[in-house]
N, C-alpha and C positions, 0 to 999 in steps of 0.2 A: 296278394299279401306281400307288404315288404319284409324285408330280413335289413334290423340294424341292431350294429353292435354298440350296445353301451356300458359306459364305465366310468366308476367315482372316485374320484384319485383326489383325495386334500392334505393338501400341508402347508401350514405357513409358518417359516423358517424365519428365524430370531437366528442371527448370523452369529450376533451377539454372545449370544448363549451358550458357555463352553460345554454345553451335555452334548454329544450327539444324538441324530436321531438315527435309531436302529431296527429293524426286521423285527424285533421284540415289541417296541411301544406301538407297530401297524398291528402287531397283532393282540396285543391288550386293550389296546381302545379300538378297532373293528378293520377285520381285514377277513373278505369272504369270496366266494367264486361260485359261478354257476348259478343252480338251483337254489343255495342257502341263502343268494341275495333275496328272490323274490318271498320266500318263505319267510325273511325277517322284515324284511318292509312294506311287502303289499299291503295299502289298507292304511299304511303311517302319512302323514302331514309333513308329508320330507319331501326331498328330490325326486329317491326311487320312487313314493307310492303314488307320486304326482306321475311317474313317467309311467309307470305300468298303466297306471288309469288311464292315460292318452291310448296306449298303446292299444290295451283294451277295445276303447272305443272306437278306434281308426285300423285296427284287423292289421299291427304290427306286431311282426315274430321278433321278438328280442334275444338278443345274445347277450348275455353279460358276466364277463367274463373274469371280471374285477370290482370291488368294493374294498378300499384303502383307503385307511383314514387314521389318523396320529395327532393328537393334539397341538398347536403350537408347540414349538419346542427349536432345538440346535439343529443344526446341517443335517442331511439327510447321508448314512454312509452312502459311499460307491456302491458298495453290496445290496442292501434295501434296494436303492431304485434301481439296480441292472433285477433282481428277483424280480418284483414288481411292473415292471416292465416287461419282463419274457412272460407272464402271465396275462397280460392284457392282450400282447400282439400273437400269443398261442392260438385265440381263434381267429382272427383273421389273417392265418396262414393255414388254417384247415378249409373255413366257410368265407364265400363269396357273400358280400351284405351291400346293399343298396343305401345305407347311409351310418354316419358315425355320430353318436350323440357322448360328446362327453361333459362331465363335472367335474370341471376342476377347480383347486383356488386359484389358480395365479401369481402365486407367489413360494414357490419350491426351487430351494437350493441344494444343491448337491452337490459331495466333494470335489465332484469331479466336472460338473456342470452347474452353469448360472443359470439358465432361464432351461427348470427345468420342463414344465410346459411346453416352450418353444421344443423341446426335445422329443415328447411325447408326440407331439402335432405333426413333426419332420419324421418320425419311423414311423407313423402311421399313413402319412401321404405317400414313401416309399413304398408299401404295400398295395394299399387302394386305387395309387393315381389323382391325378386330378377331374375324373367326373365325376365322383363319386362326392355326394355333401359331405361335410363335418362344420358342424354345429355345438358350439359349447357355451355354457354358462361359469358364471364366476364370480368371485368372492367381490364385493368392491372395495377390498383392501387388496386386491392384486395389481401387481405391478407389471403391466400387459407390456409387451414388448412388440416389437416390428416383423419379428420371425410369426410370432405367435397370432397378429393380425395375418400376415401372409400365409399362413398356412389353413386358414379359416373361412369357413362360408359365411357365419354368422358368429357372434361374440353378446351374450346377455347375461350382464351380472344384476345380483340384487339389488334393491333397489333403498334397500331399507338396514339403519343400524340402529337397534338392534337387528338382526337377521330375521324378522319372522315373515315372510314372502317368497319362502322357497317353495311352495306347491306355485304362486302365481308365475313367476321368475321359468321354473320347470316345465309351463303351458304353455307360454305364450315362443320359447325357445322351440317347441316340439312343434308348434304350430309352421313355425318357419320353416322348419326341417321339412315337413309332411306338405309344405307345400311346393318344393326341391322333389321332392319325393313325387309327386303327383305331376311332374312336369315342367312347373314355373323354372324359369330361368335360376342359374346360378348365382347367387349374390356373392360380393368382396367386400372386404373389410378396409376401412380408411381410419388407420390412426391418428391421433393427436395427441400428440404429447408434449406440453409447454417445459423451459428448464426448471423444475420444481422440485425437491427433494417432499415436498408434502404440500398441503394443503384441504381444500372443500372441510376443512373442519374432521377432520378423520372419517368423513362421509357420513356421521354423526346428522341422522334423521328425527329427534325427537324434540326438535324446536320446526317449527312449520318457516322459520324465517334466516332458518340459516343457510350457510352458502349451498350443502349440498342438497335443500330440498328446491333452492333458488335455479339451480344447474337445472335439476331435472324437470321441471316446470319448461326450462328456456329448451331441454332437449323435444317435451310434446310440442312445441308448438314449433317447430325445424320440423319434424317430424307431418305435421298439420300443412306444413307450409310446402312442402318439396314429397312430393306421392312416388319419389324413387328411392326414398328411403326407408327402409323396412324398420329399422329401429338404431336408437342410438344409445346405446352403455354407457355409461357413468364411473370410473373407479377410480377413486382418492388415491390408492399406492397403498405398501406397507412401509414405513419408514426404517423399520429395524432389519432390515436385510442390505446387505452391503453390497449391492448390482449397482451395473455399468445400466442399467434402464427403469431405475427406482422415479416412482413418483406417480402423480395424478396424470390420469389419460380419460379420453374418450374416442369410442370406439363405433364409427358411421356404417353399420350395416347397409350396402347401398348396392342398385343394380348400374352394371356400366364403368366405364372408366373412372376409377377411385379420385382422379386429380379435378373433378367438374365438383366436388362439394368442399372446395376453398372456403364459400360463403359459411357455411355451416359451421366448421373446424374451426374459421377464425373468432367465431360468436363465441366458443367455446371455449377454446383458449383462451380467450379476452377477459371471460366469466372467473376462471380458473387464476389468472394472475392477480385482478383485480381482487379478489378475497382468499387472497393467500395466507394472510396473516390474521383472519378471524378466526375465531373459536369462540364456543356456548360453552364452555368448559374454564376455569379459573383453577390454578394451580398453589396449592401451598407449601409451605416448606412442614417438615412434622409439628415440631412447636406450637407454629401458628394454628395448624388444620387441625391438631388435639385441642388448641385453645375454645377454636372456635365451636367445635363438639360439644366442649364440657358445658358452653355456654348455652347451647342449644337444644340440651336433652332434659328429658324429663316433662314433654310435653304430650305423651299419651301414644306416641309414634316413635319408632325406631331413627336414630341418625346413622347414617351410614356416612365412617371413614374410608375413604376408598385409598388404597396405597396403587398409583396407577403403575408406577415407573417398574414393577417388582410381577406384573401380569401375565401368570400362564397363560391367558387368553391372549394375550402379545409374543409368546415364546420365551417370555423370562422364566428363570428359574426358580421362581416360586419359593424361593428358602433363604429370601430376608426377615432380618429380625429388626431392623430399623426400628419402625413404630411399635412394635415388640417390647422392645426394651425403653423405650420413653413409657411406654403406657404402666409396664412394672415399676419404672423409676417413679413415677408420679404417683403410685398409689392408686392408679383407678381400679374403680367398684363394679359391678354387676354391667360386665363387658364380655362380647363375644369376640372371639376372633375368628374370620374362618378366611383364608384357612395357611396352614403352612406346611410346603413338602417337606418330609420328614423320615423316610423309610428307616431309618434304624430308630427311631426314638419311638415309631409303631412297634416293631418289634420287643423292645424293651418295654414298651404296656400291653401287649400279646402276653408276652413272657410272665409278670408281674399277674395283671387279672383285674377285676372290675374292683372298685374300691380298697385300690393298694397303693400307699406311694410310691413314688418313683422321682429316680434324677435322672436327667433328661442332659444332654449335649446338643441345644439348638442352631440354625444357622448354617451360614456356609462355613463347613471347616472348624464349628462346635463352638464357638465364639460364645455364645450364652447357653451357660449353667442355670440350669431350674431345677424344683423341688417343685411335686404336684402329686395331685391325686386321679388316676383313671374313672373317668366317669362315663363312659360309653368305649365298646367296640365294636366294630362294624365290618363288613366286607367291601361294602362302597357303590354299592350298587344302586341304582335312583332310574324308577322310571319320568323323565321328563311330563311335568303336569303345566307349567307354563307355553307362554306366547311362544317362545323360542324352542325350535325343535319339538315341538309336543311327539307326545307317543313316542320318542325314544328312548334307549337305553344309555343312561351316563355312568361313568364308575371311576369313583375315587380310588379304587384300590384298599387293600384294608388299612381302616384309619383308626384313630383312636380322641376321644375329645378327655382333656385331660384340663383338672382346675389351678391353675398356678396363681395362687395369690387373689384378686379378686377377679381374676379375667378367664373365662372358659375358652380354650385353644382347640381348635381343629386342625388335629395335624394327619396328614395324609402319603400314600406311598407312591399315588400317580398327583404330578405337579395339575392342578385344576384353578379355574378361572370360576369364580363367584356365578351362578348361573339363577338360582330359584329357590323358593322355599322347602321344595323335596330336600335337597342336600341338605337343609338345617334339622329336618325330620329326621332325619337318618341315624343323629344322633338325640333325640328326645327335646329340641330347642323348637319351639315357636317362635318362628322372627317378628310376629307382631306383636310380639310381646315384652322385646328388648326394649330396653333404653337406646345404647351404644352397641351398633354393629360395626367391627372395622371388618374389611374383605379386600382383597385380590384383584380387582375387576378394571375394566374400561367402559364397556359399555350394553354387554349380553346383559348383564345383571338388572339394568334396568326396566325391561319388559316387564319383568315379574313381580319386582323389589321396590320400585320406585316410586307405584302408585302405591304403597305401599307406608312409602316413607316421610318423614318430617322435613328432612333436608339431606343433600348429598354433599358430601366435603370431600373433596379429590386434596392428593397428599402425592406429591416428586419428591422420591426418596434420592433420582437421580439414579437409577440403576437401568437395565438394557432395555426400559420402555418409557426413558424418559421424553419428556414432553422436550427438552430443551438440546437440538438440535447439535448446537456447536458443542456439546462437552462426549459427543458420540465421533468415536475415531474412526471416520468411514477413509477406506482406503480405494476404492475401486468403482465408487460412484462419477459418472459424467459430472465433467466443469467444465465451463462455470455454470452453478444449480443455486438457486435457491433454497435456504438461508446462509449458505454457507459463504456465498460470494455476492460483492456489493454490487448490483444494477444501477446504480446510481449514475 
C-alpha cells in the first residue's frame, strides 16, 4: 500500500481587488482537515471524490491534511497563507509518504509572496526530497511559473471552461502518479511560456473552434506523435493578477532531459501567439448591451446581461452598480438581477422582515439610494445541481432578494459569481421563466444557464475584470508582454 499526502489549496487572487483575502472567507466557503475532508466529499463529482475513488481502487492510504478554498477575491493576507500552510506541511513532518498529490489553482497571491504555489511546491520538496513524486492539477486560468514547473513531476490542468472535468482531469493526474508510484521513472516538467499577458480566448471551451479547443486538439496529437511525453497542460493565465509570470503557458510533462522537446514547445507557443487576439466573446459598453437586450427579449427564453468586468468569479468585488442604475434609470420591467454584494443592505432586510420596505445604500461606498420591498430571505446555502461542480455545497451567505422598482435584486453577503439555477431557487425565481436576467459572470454560468437561454450579451463596465487590457495599471508584470507593448 502506498501512503500519499494530498491536499486542495485554491485561490485565485484579483490583485485588483482592494478586499483582502482573509483566514475568515477560507473558512466560510470551505476549509477542512483530516477525516472531515473525506466525510464531505467521498462519493461527490469533484476533485476529492475522484481522488478517493482512485485511491480506493489502487489500495492508496491517503493523508489529507488540507482542504482550502476561498472564492476569487483580493491578496491573500501574510497570515492566512503562513496558517494554512503550517497545516498542510503538519503531516509531512509527522508521516513519511511515497507521493504528493496536490490541487491547486495556480494563481495565488499573497502579501508577502507572488507565486504563491511556486511556494507551497518549494516547502514541500524541502521536506520530501526529490525522489519522492508530486503531482498536481490546476486551474487553466493559472499562471504556472518556472519554480512551480521545477518543483514538479507532472502538471494537469482542466481542460475545459466552463470547469465541468474535474473528476476526468483528477484520474488521469492520479494515473500518472500511481505509475511513479509503482516504479516507472520520474517524469519533469518543460514549460512554455510565450511574452503574453493573455490570450487562447480566456481558455473559453464552448465553441469547438476556438483557439483554446484548437491548442488542445494540437497538444493530443504532440502527444500521439512523441511516446516520451506523458501529457501536456494547457493554461490561458489569469489576467487580473499583477505577477512578474502572468499569462498563457503550456506545460510538457516528459521523461528525460526537458531541452529535447523544443519541437513541441515551439508548436505551441506558435499556437498561442498566432491567436492571441481571438475571442468568442463580443464586449459592450452598458448602453449598448441594455439596448441590445431590450431588443431581444420577450422571446419565451431568458436574455442574459452578463456584467463581465464586475465578476466574483474573476476576484472582483462584486458591488458595482453600473448597470444597476441604467437599468433603474430607464424604467426597465419584470428584470432579475443576480446578484450584488451587499452585507449591510442584507442586514437592513434581516432587520426590516419579509414584505417590508426598506432604503437601502447600494454600491461601493453607498453611491445609490433605493427604496424596495423585501421579497425573499435566505441563508444562502445551494446544493450544486448543474454541469459545474455537481453535488456540492455553494453559499451565498445570508441574502435577501429585494423589488426596487421593476427589477428584483439579489443581494448577498458573500461576493458570488452567477453559477446555476439552484441560486435563483433559493430565492423563489425560475430563470426559465424570466424575460431579462442580468448576472455577475464570465463563463461558469454557462454550463447550466445557457442552454437555457435566448441570447447572451456580455457588458465592460471597465472595472477589475475588464476585458480591455491597457486601462489595467499593472505594475510588476514582465516587459515587454503582450498587449501592452508593440511587437511590431
Amino acid at each position: 500500500m502506498k501512503r500519499v499526502l494530498a491536499a486542495f489549496w485554491q485561490h485565485e487572487t484579483n490583485t485588483f481587488n482592494p478586499h483582502p483575502t482573509t483566514i475568515l472567507r477560507f473558512k466560510n466557503t470551505g476549509l477542512m482537515c483530516g477525516g472531515d475532508i473525506a466525510r464531505h466529499f467521498r462519493g461527490a463529482e469533484t476533485d476529492w471524490g475522484s481522488l478517493f475513488d482512485f485511491a480506493d481502487r489502487h489500495e492508496w492510504e491517503l493523508v489529507t491534511p488540507l482542504h482550502a478554498q476561498a472564492g476569487p477575491s483580493g491578496t491573500v493576507t501574510k497570515e492566512a497563507f503562513e496558517e494554512l500552510i503550517g497545516l498542510l506541511l503538519s503531516s509531512l513532518s509527522d508521516e513519511q509518504c511515497d507521493g504528493v498529490f496536490l490541487m491547486l489553482h495556480g494563481s495565488m497571491v499573497s502579501q508577502a509572496i507572488e507565486d504563491c504555489e511556486g511556494e507551497i511546491l518549494t516547502r514541500i520538496r524541502q521536506v520530501v526530497g526529490w525522489n519522492i513524486p508530486v503531482v498536481v492539477t490546476l486551474d487553466p486560468h493559472a499562471n504556472v511559473t518556472f519554480r512551480m514547473a521545477d518543483m514538479s513531476n507532472a502538471i494537469v490542468a482542466y481542460r475545459t471552461t466552463p470547469h465541468v472535468d474535474q473528476v476526468k482531469t483528477t484520474q488521469l493526474a492520479c494515473q500518472l502518479l500511481n505509475e511513479m508510484l509503482l516504479g516507472g521513472p520520474l517524469t519533469r516538467v518543460r514549460l512554455i511560456k510565450p511574452p503574453l499577458l493573455a490570450g487562447l480566448d480566456s481558455a473559453r471551451t464552448t465553441t469547438k473552434d476556438g483557439p483554446m479547443p484548437q491548442i488542445l486538439d494540437l497538444a493530443e496529437r504532440l502527444m500521439q506523435e512523441n511516446p516520451a511525453i506523458a501529457h501536456i497542460s494547457v493554461q490561458a493565465g489569469f489576467s487580473y493578477s499583477d505577477v512578474f509570470e502572468i499569462g498563457p503557458s503550456a506545460a510538457i510533462t516528459c521523461l528525460g532531459d526537458t531541452d529535447k522537446y523544443d519541437k513541441e514547445g515551439n508548436a505551441l507557443s506558435k499556437h498561442m501567439w498566432q491567436t492571441r487576439a481571438e475571442r468568442t466573446v463580443e464586449f459592450h459598453s452598458v448602453d449598448k448591451g441594455l439596448a441590445i437586450a431590450e431588443r431581444l427579449r420577450g422571446n419565451g427564453k431568458p436574455v442574459v446581461l452578463v456584467d463581465y468586468a464586475d465578476n466574483p468569479g474573476g476576484g472582483a468585488a462584486g458591488d458595482d452598480v453600473t448597470i444597476l442604475k441604467a437599468v433603474l434609470g430607464q424604467g426597465t420591467q419584470a428584470a432579475v438581477f443576480f446578484s450584488l454584494w451587499a452585507p449591510e443592505a442584507v442586514k437592513v432586510c434581516q432587520a426590516a422582515g419579509l414584505d417590508q420596505n426598506v432604503a437601502l445604500q447600494l454600491g461601493q461606498g453607498g453611491d445609490l439610494s433605493v427604496t424596495g420591498r423585501v421579497k425573499a430571505l435566505t441563508r444562502g446555502d445551494y446544493l450544486r445541481k448543474g454541469p459545474y461542480a455537481r453535488n456540492t455545497i455553494g453559499n451565498l451567505g445570508m441574502s435577501a432578494l429585494v423589488s426596487i422598482g421593476g427589477v428584483d435584486v439579489v443581494l448577498t453577503s458573500i461576493a458570488s459569481q452567477t453559477e446555476e439555477r439552484e441560486q435563483f431557487k433559493l430565492f423563489g425565481i425560475e430563470f426559465e421563466k424570466q424575460e431579462l436576467v442580468i448576472c455577475k459572470g464570465m463563463n461558469h454560468f454557462r454550463a447550466d444557464l445557457e442552454p437555457l437561454s435566448h441570447a447572451l450579451v456580455f457588458v465592460d463596465t471597465g472595472h477589475s475584470c475588464t476585458a480591455n487590457y491597457a486601462a489595467i495599471p499593472y505594475q510588476h508584470v514582465r516587459r515587454p508582454i503582450w498587449p501592452l507593448d508593440d511587437f511590431r
